[in-house]
VMD Tcl script that draws the C-alpha trace (Angstrom):
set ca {
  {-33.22 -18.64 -5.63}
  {-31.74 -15.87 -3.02}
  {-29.53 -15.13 -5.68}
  {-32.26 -14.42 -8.31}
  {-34.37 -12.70 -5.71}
  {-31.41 -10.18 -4.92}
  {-30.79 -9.36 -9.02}
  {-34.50 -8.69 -9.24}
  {-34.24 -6.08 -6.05}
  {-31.40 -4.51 -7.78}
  {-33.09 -4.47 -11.19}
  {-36.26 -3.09 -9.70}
  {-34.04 -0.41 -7.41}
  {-31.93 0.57 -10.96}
  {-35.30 0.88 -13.18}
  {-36.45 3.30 -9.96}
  {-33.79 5.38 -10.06}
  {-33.17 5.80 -13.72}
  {-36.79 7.01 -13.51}
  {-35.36 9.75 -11.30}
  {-32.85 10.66 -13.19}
  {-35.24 11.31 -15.72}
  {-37.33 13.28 -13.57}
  {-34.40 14.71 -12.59}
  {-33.37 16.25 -16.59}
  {-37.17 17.94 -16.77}
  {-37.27 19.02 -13.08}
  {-33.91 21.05 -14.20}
  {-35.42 22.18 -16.88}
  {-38.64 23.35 -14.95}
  {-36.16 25.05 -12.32}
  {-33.92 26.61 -14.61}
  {-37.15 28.31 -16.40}
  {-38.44 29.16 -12.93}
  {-34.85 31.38 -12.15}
  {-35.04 32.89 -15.53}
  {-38.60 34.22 -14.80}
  {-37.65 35.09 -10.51}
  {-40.10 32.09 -9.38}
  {-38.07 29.44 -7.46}
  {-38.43 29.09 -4.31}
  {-36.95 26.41 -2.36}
  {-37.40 26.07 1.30}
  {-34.49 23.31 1.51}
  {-32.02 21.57 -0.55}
  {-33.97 18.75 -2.75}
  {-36.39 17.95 0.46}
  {-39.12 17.45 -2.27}
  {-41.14 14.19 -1.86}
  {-39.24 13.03 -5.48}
  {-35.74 13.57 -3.67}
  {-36.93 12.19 -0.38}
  {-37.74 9.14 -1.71}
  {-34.54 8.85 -4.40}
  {-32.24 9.64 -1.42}
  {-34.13 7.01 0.41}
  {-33.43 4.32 -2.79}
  {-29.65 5.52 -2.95}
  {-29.04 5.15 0.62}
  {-30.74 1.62 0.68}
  {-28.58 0.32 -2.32}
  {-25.48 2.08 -0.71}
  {-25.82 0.08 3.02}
  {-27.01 -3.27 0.76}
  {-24.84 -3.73 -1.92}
  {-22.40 -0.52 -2.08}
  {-22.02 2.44 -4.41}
  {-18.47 0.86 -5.82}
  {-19.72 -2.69 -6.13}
  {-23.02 -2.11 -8.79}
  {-22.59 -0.96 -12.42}
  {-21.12 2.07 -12.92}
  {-24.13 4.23 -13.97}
  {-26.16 2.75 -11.13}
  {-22.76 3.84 -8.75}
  {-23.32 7.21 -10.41}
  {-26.99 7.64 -9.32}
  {-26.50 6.28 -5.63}
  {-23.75 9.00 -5.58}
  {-25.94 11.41 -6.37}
  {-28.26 10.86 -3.68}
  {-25.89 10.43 -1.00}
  {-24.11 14.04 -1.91}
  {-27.99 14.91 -1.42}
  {-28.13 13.78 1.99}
  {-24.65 14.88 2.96}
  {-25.42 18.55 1.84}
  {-28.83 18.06 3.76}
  {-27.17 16.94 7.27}
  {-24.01 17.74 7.22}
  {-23.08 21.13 6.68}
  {-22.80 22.85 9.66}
  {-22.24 26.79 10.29}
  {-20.45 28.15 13.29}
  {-20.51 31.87 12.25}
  {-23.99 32.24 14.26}
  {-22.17 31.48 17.03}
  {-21.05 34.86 19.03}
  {-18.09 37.02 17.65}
  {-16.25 39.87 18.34}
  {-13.22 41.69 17.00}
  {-13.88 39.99 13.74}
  {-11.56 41.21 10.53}
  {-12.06 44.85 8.92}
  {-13.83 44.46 5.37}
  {-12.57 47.02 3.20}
  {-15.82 48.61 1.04}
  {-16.62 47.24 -1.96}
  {-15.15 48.40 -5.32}
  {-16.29 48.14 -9.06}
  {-13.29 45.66 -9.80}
  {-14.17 43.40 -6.93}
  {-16.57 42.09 -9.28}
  {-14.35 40.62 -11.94}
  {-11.20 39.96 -9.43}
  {-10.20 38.00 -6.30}
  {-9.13 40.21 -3.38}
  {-6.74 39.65 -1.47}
  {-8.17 38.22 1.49}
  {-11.15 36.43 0.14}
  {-13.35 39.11 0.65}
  {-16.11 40.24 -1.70}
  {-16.62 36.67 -3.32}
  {-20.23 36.46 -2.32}
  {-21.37 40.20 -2.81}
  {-24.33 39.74 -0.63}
  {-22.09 38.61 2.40}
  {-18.78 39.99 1.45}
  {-17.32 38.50 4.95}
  {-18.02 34.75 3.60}
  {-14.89 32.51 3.37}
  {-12.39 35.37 4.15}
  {-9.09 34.92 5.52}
  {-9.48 35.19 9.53}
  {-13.07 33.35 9.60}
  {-14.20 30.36 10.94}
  {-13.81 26.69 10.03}
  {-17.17 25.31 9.74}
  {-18.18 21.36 10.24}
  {-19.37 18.62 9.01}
  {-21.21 16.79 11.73}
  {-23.96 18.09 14.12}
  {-22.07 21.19 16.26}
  {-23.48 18.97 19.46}
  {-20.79 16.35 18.84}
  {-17.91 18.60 18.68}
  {-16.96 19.15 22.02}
  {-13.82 18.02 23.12}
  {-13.36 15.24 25.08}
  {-11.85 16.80 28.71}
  {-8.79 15.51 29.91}
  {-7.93 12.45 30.90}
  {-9.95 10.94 28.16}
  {-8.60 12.82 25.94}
  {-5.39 11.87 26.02}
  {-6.15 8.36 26.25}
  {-4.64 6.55 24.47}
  {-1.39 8.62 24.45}
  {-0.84 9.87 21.09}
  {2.47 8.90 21.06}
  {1.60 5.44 21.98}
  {-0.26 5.62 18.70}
  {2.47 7.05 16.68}
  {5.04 4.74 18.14}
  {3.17 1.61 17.61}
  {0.79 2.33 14.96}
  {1.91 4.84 12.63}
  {5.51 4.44 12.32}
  {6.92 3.19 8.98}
  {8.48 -0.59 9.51}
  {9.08 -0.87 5.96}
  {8.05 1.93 3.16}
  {5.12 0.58 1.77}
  {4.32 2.48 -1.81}
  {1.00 3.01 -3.30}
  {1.59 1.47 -6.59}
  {-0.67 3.15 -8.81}
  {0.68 6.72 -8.20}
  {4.09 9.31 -8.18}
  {5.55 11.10 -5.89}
  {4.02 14.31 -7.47}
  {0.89 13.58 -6.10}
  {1.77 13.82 -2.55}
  {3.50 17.29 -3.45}
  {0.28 18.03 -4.98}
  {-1.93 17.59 -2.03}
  {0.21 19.45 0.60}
  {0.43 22.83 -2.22}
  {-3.73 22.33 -2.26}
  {-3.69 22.54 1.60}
  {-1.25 25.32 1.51}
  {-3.93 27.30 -0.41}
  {-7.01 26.41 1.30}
  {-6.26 26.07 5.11}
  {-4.22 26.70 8.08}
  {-5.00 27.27 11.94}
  {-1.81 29.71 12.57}
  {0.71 29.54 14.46}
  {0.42 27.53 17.74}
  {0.99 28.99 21.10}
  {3.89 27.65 23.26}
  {2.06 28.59 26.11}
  {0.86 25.54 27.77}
  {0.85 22.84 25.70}
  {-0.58 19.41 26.08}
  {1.73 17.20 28.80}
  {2.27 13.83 26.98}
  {3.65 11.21 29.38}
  {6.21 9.05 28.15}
  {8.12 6.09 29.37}
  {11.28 5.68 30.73}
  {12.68 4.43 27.68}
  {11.52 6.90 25.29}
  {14.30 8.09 23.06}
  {12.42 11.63 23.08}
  {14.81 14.83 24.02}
  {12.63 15.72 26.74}
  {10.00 14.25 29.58}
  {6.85 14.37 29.30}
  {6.38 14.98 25.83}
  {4.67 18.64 24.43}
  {2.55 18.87 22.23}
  {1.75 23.14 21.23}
  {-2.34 23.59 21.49}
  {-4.11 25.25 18.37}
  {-4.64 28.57 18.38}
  {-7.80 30.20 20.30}
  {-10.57 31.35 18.42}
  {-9.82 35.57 18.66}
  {-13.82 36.56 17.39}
  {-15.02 34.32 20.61}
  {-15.73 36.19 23.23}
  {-15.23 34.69 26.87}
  {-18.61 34.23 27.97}
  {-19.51 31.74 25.27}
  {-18.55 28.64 26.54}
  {-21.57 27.11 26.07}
  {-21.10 26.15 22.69}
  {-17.85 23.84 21.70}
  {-14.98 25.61 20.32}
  {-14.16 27.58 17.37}
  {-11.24 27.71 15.19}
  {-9.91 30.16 12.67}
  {-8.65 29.90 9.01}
  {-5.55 32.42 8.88}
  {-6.23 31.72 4.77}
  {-8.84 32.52 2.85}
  {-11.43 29.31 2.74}
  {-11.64 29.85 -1.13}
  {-9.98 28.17 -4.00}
  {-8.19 30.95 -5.33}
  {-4.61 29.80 -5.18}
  {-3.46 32.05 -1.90}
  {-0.63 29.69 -1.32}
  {0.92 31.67 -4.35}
  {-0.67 34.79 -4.17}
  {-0.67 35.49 -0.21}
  {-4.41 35.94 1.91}
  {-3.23 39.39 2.32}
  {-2.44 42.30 0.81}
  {0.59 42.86 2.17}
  {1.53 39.32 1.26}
  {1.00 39.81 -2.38}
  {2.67 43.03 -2.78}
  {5.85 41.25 -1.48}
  {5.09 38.24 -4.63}
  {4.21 40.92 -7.41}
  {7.16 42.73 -9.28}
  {4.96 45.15 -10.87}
  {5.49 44.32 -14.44}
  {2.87 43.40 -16.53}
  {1.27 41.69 -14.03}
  {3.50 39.24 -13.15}
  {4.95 37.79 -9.95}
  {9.23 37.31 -9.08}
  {11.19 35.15 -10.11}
  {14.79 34.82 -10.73}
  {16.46 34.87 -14.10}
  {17.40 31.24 -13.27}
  {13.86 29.83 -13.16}
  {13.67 29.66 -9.11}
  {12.23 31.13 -6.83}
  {13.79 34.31 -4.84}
  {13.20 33.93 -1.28}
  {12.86 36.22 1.10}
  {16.35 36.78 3.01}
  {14.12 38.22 5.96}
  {13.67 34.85 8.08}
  {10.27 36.55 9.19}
  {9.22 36.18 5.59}
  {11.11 33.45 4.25}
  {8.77 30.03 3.67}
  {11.35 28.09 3.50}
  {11.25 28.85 7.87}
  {7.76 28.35 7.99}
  {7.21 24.32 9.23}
  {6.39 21.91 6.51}
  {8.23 23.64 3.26}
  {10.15 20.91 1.49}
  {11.64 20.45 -2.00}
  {8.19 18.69 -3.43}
  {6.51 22.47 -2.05}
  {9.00 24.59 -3.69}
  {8.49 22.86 -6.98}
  {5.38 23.76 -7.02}
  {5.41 26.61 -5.82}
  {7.78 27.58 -8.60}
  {6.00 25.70 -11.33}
  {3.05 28.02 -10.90}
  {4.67 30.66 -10.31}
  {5.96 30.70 -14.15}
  {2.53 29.39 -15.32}
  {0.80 32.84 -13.63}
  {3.67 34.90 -15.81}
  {3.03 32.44 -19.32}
  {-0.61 33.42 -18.51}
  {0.38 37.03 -18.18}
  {2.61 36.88 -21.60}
  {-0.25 35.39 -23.51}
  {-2.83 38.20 -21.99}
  {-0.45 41.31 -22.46}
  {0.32 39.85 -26.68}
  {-4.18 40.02 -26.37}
  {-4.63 43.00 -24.90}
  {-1.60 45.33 -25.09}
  {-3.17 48.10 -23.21}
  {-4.01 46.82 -19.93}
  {-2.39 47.67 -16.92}
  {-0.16 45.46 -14.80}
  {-3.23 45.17 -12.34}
  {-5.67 44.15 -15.09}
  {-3.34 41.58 -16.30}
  {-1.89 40.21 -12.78}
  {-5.92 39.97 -12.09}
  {-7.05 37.72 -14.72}
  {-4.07 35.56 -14.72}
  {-4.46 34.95 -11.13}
  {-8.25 33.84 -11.60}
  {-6.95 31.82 -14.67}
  {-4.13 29.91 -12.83}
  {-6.49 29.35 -9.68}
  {-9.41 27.87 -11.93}
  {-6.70 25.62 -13.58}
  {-5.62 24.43 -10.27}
  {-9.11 23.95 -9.50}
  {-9.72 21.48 -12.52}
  {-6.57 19.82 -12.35}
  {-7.79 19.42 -8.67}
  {-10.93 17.65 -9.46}
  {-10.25 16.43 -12.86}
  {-6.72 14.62 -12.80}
  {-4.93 14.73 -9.11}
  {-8.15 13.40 -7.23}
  {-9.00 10.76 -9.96}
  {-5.60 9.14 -9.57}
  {-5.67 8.84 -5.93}
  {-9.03 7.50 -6.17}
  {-8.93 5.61 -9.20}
  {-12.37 3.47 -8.84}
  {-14.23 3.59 -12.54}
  {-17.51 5.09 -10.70}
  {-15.80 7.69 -8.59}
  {-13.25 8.89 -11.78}
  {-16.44 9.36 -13.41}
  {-18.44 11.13 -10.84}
  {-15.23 13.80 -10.28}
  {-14.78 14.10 -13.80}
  {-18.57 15.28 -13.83}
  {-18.04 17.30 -11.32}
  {-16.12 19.87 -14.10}
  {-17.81 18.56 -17.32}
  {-21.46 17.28 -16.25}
  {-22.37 13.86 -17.66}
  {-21.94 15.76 -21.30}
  {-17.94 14.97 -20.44}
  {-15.09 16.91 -21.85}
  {-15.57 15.93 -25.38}
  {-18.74 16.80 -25.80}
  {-18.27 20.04 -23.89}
  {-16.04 20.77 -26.05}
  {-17.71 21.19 -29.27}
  {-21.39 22.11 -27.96}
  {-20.61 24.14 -24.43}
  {-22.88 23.90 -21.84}
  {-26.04 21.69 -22.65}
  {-27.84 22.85 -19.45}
  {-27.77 24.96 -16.25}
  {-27.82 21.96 -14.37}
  {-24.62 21.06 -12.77}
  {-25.42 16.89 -13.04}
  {-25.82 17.67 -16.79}
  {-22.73 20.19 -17.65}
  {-20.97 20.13 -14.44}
  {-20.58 22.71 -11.73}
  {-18.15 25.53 -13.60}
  {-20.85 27.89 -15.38}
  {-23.52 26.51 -13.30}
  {-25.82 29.10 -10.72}
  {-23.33 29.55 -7.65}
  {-25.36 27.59 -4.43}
  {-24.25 27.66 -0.90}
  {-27.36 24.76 0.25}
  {-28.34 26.96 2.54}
  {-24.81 27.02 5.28}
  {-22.56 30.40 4.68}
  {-19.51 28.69 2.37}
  {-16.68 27.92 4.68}
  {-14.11 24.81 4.80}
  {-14.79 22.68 7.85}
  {-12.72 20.57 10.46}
  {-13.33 17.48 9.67}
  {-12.09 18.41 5.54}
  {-9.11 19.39 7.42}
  {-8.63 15.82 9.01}
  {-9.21 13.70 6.37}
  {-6.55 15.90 4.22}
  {-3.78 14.51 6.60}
  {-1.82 12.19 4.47}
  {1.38 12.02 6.02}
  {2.35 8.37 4.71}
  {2.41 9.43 0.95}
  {5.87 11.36 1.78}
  {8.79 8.96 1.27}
  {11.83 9.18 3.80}
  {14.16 8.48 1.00}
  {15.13 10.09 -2.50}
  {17.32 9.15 -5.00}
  {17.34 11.53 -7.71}
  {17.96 10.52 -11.29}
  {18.91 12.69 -14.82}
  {15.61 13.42 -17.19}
  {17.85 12.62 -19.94}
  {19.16 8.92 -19.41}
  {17.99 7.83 -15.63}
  {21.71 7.95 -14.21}
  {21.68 8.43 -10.42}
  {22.94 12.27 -9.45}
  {21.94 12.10 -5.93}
  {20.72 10.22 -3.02}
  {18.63 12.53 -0.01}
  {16.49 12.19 2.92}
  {13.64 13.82 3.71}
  {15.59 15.47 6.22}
  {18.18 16.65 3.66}
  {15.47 18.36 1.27}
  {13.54 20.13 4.10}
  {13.03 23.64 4.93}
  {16.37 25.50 3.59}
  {17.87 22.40 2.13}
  {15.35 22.63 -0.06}
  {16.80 25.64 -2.01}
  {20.26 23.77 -1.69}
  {19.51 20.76 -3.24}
  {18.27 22.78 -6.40}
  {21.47 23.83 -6.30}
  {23.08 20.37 -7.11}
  {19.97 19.59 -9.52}
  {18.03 21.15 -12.46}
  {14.24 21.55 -11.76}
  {13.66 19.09 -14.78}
  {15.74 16.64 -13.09}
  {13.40 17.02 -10.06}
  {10.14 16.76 -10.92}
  {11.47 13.81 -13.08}
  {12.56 11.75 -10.29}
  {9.17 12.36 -8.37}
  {7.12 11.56 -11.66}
  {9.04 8.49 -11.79}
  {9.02 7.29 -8.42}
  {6.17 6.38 -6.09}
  {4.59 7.69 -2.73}
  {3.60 5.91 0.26}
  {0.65 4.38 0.64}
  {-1.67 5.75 3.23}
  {-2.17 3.04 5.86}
  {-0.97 2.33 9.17}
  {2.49 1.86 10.13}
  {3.51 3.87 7.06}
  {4.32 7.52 8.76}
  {7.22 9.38 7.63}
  {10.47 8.33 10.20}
  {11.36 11.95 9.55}
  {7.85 13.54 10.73}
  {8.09 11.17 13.56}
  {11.37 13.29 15.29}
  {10.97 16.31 13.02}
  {12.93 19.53 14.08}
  {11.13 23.20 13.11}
  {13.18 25.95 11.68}
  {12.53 27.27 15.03}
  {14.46 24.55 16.64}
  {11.18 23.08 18.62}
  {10.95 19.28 18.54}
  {7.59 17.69 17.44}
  {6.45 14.02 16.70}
  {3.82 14.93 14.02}
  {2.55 11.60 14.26}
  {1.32 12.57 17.85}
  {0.39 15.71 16.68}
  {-1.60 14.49 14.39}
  {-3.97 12.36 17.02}
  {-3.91 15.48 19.22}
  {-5.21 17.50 16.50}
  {-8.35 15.55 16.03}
  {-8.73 15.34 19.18}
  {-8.85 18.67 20.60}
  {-10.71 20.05 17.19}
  {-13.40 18.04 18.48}
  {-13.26 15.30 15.38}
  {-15.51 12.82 16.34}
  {-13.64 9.23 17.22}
  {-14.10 6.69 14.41}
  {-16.76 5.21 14.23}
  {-19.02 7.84 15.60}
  {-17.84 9.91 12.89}
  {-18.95 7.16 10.58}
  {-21.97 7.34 12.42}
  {-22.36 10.60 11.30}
  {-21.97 10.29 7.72}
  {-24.23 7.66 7.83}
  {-21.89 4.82 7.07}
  {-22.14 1.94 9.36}
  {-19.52 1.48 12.63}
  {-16.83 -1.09 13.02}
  {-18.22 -3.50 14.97}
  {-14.67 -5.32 15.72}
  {-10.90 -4.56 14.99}
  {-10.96 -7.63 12.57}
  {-13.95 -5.72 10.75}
  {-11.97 -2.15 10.94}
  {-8.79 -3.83 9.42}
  {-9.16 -6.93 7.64}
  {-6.06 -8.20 9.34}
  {-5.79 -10.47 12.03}
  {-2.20 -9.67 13.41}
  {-3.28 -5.29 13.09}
  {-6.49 -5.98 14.72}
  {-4.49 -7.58 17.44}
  {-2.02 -4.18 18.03}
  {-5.16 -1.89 17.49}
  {-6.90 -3.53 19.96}
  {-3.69 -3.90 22.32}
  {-3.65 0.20 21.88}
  {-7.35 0.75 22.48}
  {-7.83 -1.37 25.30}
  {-9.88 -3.74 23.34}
  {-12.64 -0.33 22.92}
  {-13.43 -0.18 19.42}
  {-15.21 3.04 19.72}
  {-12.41 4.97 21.45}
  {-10.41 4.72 18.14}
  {-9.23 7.80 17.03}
  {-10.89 9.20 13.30}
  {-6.83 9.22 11.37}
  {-6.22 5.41 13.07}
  {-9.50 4.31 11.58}
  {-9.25 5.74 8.10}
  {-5.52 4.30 7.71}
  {-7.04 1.16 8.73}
  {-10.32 0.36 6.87}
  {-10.21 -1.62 4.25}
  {-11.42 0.79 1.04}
  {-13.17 0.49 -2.62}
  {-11.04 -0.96 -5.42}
  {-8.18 1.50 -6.78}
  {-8.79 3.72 -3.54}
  {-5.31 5.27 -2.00}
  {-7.80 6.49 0.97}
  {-10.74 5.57 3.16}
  {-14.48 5.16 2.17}
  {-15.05 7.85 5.41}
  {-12.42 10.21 3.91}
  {-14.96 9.80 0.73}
  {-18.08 10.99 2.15}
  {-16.14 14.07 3.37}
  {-14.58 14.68 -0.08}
  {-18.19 13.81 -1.84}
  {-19.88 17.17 -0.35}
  {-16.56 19.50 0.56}
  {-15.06 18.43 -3.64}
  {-18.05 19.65 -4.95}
  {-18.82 22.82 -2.17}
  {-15.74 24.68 -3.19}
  {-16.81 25.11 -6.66}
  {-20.36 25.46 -6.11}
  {-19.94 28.36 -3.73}
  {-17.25 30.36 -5.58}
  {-18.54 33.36 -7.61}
  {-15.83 32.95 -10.04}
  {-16.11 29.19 -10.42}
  {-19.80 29.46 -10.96}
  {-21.74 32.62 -12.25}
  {-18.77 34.14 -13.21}
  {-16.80 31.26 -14.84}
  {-17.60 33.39 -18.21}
  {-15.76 35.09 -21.15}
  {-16.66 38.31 -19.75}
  {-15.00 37.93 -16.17}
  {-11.85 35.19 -17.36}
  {-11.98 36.76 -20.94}
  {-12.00 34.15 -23.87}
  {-8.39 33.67 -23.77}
  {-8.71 33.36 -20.22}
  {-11.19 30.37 -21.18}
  {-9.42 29.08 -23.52}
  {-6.52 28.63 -21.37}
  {-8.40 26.90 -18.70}
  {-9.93 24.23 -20.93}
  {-6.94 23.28 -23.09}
  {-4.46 22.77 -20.11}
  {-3.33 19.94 -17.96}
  {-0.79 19.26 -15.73}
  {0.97 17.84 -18.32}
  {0.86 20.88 -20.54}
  {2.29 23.23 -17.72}
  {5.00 20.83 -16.76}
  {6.03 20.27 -20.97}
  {5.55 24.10 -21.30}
  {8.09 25.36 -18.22}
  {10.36 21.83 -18.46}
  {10.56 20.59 -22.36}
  {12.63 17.60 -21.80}
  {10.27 15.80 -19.58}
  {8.48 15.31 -22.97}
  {9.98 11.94 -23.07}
  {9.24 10.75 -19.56}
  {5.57 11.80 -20.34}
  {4.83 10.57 -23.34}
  {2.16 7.89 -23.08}
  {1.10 9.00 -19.64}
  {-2.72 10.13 -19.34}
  {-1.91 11.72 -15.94}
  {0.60 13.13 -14.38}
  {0.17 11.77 -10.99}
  {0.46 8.26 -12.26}
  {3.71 6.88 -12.63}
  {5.72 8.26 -15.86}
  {7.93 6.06 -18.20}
  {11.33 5.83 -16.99}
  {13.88 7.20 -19.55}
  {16.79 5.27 -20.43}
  {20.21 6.53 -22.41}
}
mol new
graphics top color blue
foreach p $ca { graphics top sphere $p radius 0.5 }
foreach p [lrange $ca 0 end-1] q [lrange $ca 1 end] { graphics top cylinder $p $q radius 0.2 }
display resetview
């Protein structure tokens, strides 16, 4: 009878919200009509009494029964309204905040409005300063809660407590269901979006260690992040900023530079395109200064794709100079950087994040993200049906901000930590027939020894033996060894398992399960509730002093038990569900200017008819075996045999 009862609730709640989505077709309609003719006006995101009370249904259905657990269409519609309530609470700007000595903006030129600059500037013309390189992360939960703890709570418990007993790898454990590629994938992404600088060796955080610790020196440092340099002194009042040293926008600045300066040293001044040897690699800078490959956290996957991208901007460039023959190299190197950036932004969206989370609703929901619910086929033949971006997705769709200047936020760089997909152990096989050529540690294909090893292998060889092979899985006691007692270029020691905790920490990252708090997903009310598992609720609770709520936010998401075909956390998820869809909704180019007349047609075409497949086939022909069959390149590919 309960039983019944329930599937009548659920029937009733589906027939309400299929209602709305009606609603929610000829409300576009109405809207779009409205902007044509200059008469919306919207005093908040979707705060109408129709939204209210849809959000209201979603978030019911969500706590009840859960988004991943109902019919895919109904999953799609309580996904909807909980992106409504996360843009409605939890986008949080810190640029009102007081500033000083904030970045020159150089004036705006006619070309600005069909290119990227070089530091992000210019994107939104009406606030040219928006998502530069040099502004402020942002957040995602009210600014109130983003004070840092003071000391000693907030070293409690020590982080490298945590990383020794809950992070490190006993055993690798892989995630299954994907390749190595996509853990390259996600670092090159962070590359381009976000980094907090360089860290300060002045006073660093004083981690105590015992007696027995096998670490080089007592107590333990840890380097702080670097100061805020727009905040002036007397501002104290309000928790602490940070700045982005890249530009918050998706525009590929991991190849390109967030600088000027940076992307004169990239461009050889040829018909647009950027260096490269005559080999295929990449020609590093011999000036250490300069040189990535010193900067912490380059590795072999990096430099692959750094490289494969590289030669996809010049293919770009070829197929625009054979189109247009009298362009300069700036016109050229212009378009095919907002090509290759809007192809990393789909392959983003469309394939990498997908595979990692692989449920049926939320491959759906990110594939609509690009395509609408028309879908790629569809889109295909007709174009856009609509303006609205739940009907043709968000490329081509009005650019909206939701009312908070576009930025990246802290908490999007928290849940992007995903140490434990990086294996400590490689052994590197032929593309041709799978023979072994070479077994390597992390350690061994790090910083300069990443060059080295593509020395001893071909490129083709490499990104064959990552296709093939698979990543960690991201869960506790699954942290890189390697990351655990890494060594910088710069000779400095760091456990960046420690670090990690630290980071959160003094960023102001709420712990656990106030953060889930936050995002309006219920708290763990017991370790055995966090972590399914009797024996790791017993060491969690061990290393929280039986405190559930003094968990730290990374601890929790490795631990929580997530939807089916998820390589991450359900919390993660409600960060990616507003921040996935925020950086193309914001972005000029990814939105009103996603057009013919800014990308050119070819430029269009390029974009639409191009995977990650395509680019790896079109650089690196004789992975064609290794990929045939496989829908995504992040998935594992077939493994060739002689």
């Amino acid at each position: 009878m309960r039983s019944t009862k329930r599937k009548s609730w659920i029937f009733l709640a589906l027939a309400a919200l299929v209602v709305s989505v009606v609603a929610l077709v000829l409300r576009q309609r109405l809207v779009a009509e409205q902007v044509i003719t200059g008469q919306a006006t919207q005093p908040g995101y979707r705060q109408t009494p129709f939204w209210r009370i849809y959000d209201q249904i979603a978030e019911v259905l969500d706590h009840s029964v859960g988004w991943d657990k109902v019919p895919t269409p109904l999953g799609l519609l309580i996904l909807i309204g909980l992106r409504n309530i996360l843009r409605q609470q939890n986008l949080y700007d810190t640029t009102h905040e007081p500033a000083i000595n904030q970045p020159a903006i150089e004036p705006m030129q006619a070309r600005y409005t069909t290119a990227r600059t070089a530091d992000g500037t210019h994107n939104d013309l009406k606030n040219p300063a928006m998502g530069m390189a040099g502004s402020r992360f942002g957040r995602n939960v009210p600014i109130e809660y983003t004070f840092p703890e003071t000391e000693p709570a907030i070293l409690t418990p020590n982080p490298r407590t945590v990383s020794l007993e809950l992070l490190t790898r006993e055993k690798f454990q892989p995630a299954t269901t994907l390749n190595i590629l996509a853990a390259t994938w996600v670092q090159f992404m962070v590359r381009d979006w976000l980094s907090h600088g360089k860290s300060p060796k002045e006073n660093p955080w004083q981690i105590a260690l015992r007696d027995d610790d096998p670490w080089p020196e007592h107590p333990m440092k840890i380097l702080r992040v670097q100061g805020d340099p727009t905040r002036p002194a007397n501002s104290r009042k309000f928790p602490p900023t940070y700045i982005n040293t890249e530009t918050h926008w998706w525009d590929a600045s991991q190849i390109y530079g967030s600088s000027k300066e940076q992307e004169a040293l990239r461009r050889s001044g040829q018909d647009g395109k950027l260096i490269i040897g005559s080999n295929g690699l990449l020609q590093l800078p011999s000036d250490p200064n300069l040189n990535p490959a010193m900067v912490p956290g380059w590795w072999l996957g990096l430099e692959m794709m750094e490289t494969l991208f590289t030669l996809e901007h010049n293919a770009i460039c070829d197929h625009l100079r054979a189109e247009y023959p009298k362009w300069s190299d700036d016109n050229i190197f212009e378009r095919a950087r907002l090509i290759n950036a809007a192809l990393l932004a789909k392959i983003h969206t469309v394939e990498w994040t997908p595979a990692i989370i692989s449920h049926p609703t939320s491959q759906f929901a990110l594939k609509a993200n690009w395509w609408g619910i028309e879908m790629e086929r569809l889109q295909r033949v007709f174009g856009r049906l609509s303006a609205s971006e739940v009907i043709s997705g968000i490329p081509g769709s009005q650019t909206d901000h939701f009312g908070v200047p576009y930025c990246l936020t802290e908490e999007f760089t928290i849940v992007y930590r995903m140490h434990p997909l990086i294996p400590d152990e490689y052994s590197f096989r032929s593309a041709v027939d799978g023979r072994p050529m070479l077994d390597r540690t992390l350690r061994e294909i790090s910083g300069p020894h990443a060059e080295e090893t593509l020395q001893q292998i071909s490129m083709t060889d490499a990104f064959y033996t990552f296709g093939t092979a698979y990543p960690g899985a991201i869960i506790l006691n699954n942290y890189p060894r390697f990351l655990q007692y890494f060594e910088r270029p710069d000779g400095y020691f760091m456990d960046l398992a420690a670090t990690d905790i630290m980071r959160t920490r003094e960023l102001g990252v709420p712990r656990y399960n106030q953060f889930r708090k936050l995002l309006h997903l219920p708290p763990a009310s017991s370790f055995e509730e966090l972590s399914g598992d009797p024996a790791l609720a017993e060491k969690l609770r061990r290393v929280y002093n039986n405190d559930i709520d003094r968990v730290d936010s990374i601890v929790g998401m490795f631990a929580e038990k997530r939807p089916k075909g998820f390589a991450f956390s359900e919390t993660a998820f409600r960060i990616f569900i507003v921040m996935a869809s925020r950086r193309l909704n914001s972005d000029r180019f990814l939105t009103d200017d996603f057009t013919p007349e800014v990308y050119t047609q070819t430029g269009m075409d390029w974009i639409r008819d191009n995977t990650m497949s395509t680019i790896l086939l079109r650089h690196y022909p004789h992975l064609r075996s290794a990929l045939r069959g496989v829908d995504n390149a992040f998935t594992p590919w077939t493994n060739t045999i002689a």
